[in-house]
C-alpha positions in Angstrom: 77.0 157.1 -29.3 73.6 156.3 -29.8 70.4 155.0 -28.2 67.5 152.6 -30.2 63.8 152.5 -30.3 62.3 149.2 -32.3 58.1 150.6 -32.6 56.2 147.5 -33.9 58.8 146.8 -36.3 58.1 143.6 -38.9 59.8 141.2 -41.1 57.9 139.1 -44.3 59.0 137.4 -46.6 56.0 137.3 -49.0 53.2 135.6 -47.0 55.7 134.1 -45.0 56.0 136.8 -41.2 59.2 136.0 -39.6 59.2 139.5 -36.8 56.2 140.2 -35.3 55.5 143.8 -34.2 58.5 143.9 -32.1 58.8 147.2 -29.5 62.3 147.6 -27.8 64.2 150.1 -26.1 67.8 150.4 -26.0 69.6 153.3 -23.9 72.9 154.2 -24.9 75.9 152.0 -23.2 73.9 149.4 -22.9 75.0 145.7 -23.8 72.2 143.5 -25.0 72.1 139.9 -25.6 69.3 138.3 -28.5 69.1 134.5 -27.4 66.3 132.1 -28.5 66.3 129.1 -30.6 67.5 128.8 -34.3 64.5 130.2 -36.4 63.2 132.3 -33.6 64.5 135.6 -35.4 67.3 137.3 -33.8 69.9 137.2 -36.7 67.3 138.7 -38.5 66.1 141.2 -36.6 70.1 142.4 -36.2 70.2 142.4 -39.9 67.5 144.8 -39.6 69.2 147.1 -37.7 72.0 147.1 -39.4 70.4 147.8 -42.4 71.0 144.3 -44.3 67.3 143.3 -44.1 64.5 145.6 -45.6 61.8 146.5 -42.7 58.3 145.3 -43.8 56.4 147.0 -41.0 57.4 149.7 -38.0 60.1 152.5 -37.4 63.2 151.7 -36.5 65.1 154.8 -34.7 68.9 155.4 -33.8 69.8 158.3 -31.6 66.3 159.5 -32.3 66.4 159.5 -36.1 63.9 157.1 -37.8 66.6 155.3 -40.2 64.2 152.5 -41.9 65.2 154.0 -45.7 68.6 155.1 -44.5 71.3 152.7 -46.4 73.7 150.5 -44.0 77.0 152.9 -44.5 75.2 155.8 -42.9 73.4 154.4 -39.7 76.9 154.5 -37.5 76.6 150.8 -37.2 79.9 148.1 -37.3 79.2 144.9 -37.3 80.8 141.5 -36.4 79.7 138.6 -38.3 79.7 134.6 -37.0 83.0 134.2 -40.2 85.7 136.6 -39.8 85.6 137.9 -43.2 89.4 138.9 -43.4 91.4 140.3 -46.5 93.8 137.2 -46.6 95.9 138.7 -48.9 96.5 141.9 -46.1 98.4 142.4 -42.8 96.3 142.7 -39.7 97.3 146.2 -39.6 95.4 146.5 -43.4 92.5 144.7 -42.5 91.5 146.8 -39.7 92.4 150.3 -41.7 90.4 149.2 -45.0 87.5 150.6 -44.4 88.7 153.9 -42.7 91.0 154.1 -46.0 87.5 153.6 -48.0 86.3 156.2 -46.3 89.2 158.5 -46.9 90.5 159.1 -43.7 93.7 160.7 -42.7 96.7 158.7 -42.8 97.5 160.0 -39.5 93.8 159.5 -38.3 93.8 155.8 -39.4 97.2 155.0 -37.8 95.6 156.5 -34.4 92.6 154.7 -34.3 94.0 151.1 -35.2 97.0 151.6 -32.8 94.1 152.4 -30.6 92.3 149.5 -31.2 95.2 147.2 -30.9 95.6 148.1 -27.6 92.2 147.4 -26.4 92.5 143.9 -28.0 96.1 143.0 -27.2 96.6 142.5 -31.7 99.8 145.1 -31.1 102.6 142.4 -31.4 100.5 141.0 -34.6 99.8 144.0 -36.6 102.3 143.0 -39.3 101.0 139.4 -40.0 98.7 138.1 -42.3 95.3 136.4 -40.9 96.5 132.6 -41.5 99.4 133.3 -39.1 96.9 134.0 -36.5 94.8 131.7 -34.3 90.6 131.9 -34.7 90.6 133.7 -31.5 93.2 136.5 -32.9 91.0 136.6 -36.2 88.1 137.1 -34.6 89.6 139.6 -32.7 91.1 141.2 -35.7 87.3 141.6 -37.1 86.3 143.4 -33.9 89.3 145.4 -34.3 88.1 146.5 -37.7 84.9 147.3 -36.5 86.0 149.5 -33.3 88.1 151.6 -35.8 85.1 152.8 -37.6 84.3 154.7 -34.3 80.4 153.2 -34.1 77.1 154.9 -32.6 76.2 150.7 -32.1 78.2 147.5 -32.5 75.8 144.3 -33.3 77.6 141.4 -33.0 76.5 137.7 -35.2 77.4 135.1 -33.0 80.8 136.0 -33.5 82.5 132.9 -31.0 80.4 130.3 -32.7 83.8 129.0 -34.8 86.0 129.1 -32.2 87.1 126.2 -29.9 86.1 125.8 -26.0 88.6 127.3 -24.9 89.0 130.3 -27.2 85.9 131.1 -26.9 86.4 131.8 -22.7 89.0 133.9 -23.9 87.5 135.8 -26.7 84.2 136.2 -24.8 86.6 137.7 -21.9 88.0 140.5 -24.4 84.5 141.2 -25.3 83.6 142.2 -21.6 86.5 143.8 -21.3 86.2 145.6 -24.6 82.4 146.8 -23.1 83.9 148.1 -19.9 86.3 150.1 -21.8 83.9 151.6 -24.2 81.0 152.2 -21.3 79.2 155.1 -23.6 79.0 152.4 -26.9 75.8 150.6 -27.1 76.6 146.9 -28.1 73.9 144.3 -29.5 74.8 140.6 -29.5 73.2 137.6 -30.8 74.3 134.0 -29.5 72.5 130.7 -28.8 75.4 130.0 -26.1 73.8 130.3 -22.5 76.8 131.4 -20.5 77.7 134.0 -23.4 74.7 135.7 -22.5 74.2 135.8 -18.8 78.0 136.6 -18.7 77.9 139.6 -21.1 74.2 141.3 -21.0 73.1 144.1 -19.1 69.7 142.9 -20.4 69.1 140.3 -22.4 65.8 139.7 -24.8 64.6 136.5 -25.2 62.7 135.6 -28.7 60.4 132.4 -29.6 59.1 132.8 -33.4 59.4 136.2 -34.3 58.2 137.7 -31.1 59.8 138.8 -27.6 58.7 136.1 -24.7 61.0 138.5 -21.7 63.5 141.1 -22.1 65.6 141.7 -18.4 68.8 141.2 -16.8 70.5 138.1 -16.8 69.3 137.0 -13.0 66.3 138.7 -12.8 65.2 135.9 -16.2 66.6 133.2 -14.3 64.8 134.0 -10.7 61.4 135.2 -12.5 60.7 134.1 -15.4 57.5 135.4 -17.0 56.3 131.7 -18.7 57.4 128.1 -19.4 59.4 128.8 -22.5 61.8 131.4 -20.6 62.1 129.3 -17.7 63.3 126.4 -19.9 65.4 128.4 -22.5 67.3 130.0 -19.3 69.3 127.7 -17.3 71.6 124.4 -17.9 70.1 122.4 -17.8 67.1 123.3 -18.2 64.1 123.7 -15.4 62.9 120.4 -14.3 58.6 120.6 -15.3 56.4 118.2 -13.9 52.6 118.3 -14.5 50.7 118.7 -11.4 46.7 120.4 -10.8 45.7 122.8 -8.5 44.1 121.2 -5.5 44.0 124.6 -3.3 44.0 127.8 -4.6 44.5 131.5 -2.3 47.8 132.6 -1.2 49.5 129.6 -1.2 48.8 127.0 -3.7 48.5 123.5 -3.1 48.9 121.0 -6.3 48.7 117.3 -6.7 52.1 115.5 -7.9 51.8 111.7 -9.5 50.0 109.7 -7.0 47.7 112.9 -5.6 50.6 113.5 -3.5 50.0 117.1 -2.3 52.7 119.7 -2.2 52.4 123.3 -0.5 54.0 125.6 -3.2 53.5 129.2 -1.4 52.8 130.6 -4.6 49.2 132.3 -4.9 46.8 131.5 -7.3 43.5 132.5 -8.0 40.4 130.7 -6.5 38.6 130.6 -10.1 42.2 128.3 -11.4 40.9 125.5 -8.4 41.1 122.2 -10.1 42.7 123.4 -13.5 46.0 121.6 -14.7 49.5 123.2 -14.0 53.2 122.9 -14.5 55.6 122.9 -11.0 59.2 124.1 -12.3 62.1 123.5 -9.7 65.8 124.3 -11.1 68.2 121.1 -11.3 70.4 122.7 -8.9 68.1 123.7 -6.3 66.7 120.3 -5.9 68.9 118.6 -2.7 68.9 114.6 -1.7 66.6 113.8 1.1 65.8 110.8 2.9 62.6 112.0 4.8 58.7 112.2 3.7 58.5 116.0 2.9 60.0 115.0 -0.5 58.9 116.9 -3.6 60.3 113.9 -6.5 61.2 110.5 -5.4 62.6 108.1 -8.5 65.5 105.7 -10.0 68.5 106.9 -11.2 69.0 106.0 -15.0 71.9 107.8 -15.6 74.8 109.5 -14.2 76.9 112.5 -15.3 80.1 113.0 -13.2 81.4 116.1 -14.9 84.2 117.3 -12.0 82.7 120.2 -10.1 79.2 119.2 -10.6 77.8 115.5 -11.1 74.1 115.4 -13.4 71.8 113.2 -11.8 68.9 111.4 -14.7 65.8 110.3 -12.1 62.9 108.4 -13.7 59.7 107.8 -12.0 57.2 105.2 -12.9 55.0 107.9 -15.1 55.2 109.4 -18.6 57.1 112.3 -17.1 60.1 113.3 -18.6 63.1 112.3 -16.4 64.1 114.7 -13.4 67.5 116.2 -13.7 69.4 117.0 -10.0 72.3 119.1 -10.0 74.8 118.2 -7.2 78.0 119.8 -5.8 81.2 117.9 -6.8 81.6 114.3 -6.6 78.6 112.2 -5.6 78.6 108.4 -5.0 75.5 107.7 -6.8 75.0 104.3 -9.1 72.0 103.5 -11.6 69.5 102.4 -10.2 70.1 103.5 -7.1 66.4 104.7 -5.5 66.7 108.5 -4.3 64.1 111.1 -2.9 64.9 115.2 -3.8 63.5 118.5 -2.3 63.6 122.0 -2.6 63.1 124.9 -0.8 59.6 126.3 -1.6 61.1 129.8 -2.2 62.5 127.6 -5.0 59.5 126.4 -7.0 58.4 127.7 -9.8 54.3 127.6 -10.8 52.9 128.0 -14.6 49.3 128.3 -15.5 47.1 126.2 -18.1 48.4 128.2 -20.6 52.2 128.3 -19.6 52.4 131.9 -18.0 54.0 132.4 -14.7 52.0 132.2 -11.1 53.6 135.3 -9.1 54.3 135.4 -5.7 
């Protein structure tokens, strides 16, 4: 099993840069998520490793070995694409042993590893059936199957739940943590756009805006601190409330001027020389909590309501530009449009971003 260093490593397409001098470590047995919006990179960049996409600019290293020329069948890598990419025409048991077979394996060696394999993804009682007798989960399983029999240095997985259905992909993504927990030496790279896929799964996850890397951390550590405005959106659902504000006080704790110079005490510091420059407050949907007194942070109408069962969405419009204020609230709440509601939040809550979008520490 296998560790990877990424050292400035580029992607262009003539004129056209898609990766920007990206620098990553990976330690073996780690699971890392890609997220980031469509275009931002992170398929590409796992092509790259996996050898399908030629590296413009960089070193790209695997269990210490620079492997940038090295061709895809002899980096260690298996991967799991977004389609299944079965033999339709062979048993489950085929499919998975194909490319051991390829690679002239044993027959007693191949029998091992895919019994092995079935095992770990509960395919035993299917091994004799072709892929349109199974469900998308079970095929997508099957392709993971495949993979784990090639006995990787590092799985890198293309959004592989993106075809499946709500509920199949709760269960697939299940057999995926499960499969990590049972393979803690294998180093797995993921990519996905899917929010809970990612907090769920990653030991750390990266997150990538236009060819470069905004944060790379764990899962709650993004969430709790997140180093500037486009993390602190792209984590989270829904996404961090923003409202423009400026910086009345600056020190050790802030204080910043909401929509009717109504000033708020963040307890975040900022620097004396940022005094009177423009901001952005951040406060989660779900930290904000219905009030009725003055020490409101958000006061609006309600424009629309989302009862969803365990949690109900509240839409809260104020009389400026702003976009509307999401609150997330427990359970059931007896809430109309146009009802008139006030919301505050704990200021251990709040979340301050600089003129130019990067995050106020406290």
């Amino acid at each position: 099993m296998a560790g990877l260093k990424l050292k400035g490593l580029k992607k262009s397409y003539g004129a056209i840069k898609v990766i920007h001098g990206v620098d990553l470590e990976i330690e073996q047995g780690e699971f890392i998520v890609f997220v980031g919006p469509s275009g931002c990179g992170k398929s590409t960049l796992l092509r790259m490793i996996a050898g399908l996409e030629d590296i413009t600019g960089g070193t790209l290293e695997i269990d210490g070995m620079v492997v940038n020329d090295v061709p895809p069948s002899k980096r260690g890598i298996a991967m799991v694409f977004q389609s299944y990419a079965l033999y339709p025409h062979m048993t489950v048991y085929d499919n998975m042993a194909f490319g051991m077979r390829i690679a002239k394996e044993s027959t007693e060696e191949i029998d091992r590893r895919v019994r092995a394999a079935a095992d770990i993804l509960q395919l035993g009682p299917y091994l004799d059936r072709l892929p349109k007798a199974l469900s998308g989960g079970q095929r997508q399983r099957v392709a993971i199957g495949r993979a784990i029999c090639r006995d990787p240095k590092v799985f890198l997985f293309d959004e592989p739940l993106s075809n499946l259905d709500a509920a199949l992909r709760v269960a697939t993504r299940i057999e995926i943590a499960k499969l990590n927990e049972s393979m803690p030496d294998t180093t797995m790279i993921y990519v996905t756009h899917d929010q809970v896929e990612a907090m769920t799964l990653a030991d750390r996850i990266v997150v990538l805006a236009g060819g470069y890397i905004e944060q790379v951390g764990p899962p709650m550590e993004l969430y709790d601190r997140p180093q500037n405005l486009f993390v602190a959106q792209f984590i989270g659902s829904p996404a961090m409330n923003i409202i423009p504000v400026a910086i009345e006080k600056a020190g050790a704790s802030a204080v910043v001027l909401l929509a009717g110079d109504r000033p708020i005490d963040t307890g975040i510091a900022v620097p004396d020389s940022d005094k009177g420059k423009k901001a952005s407050l951040g406060v989660r949907p779900e930290d904000l909590v219905a009030t009725t007194g003055d020490d409101f942070l958000f006061e609006g109408t309600v424009s629309i309501v989302e009862a969803l069962g365990e949690v109900t969405l509240l839409y809260v419009e104020d009389l400026t530009e702003n976009e509307p204020i999401i609150a997330k609230m427990g359970g059931h709440q007896q809430v109309n449009r146009g009802d008139k509601l006030r919301f505050k939040a704990d200021k251990s809550k709040l979340h301050l971003f600089d003129d130019q979008g990067k995050t106020y520490r406290r």
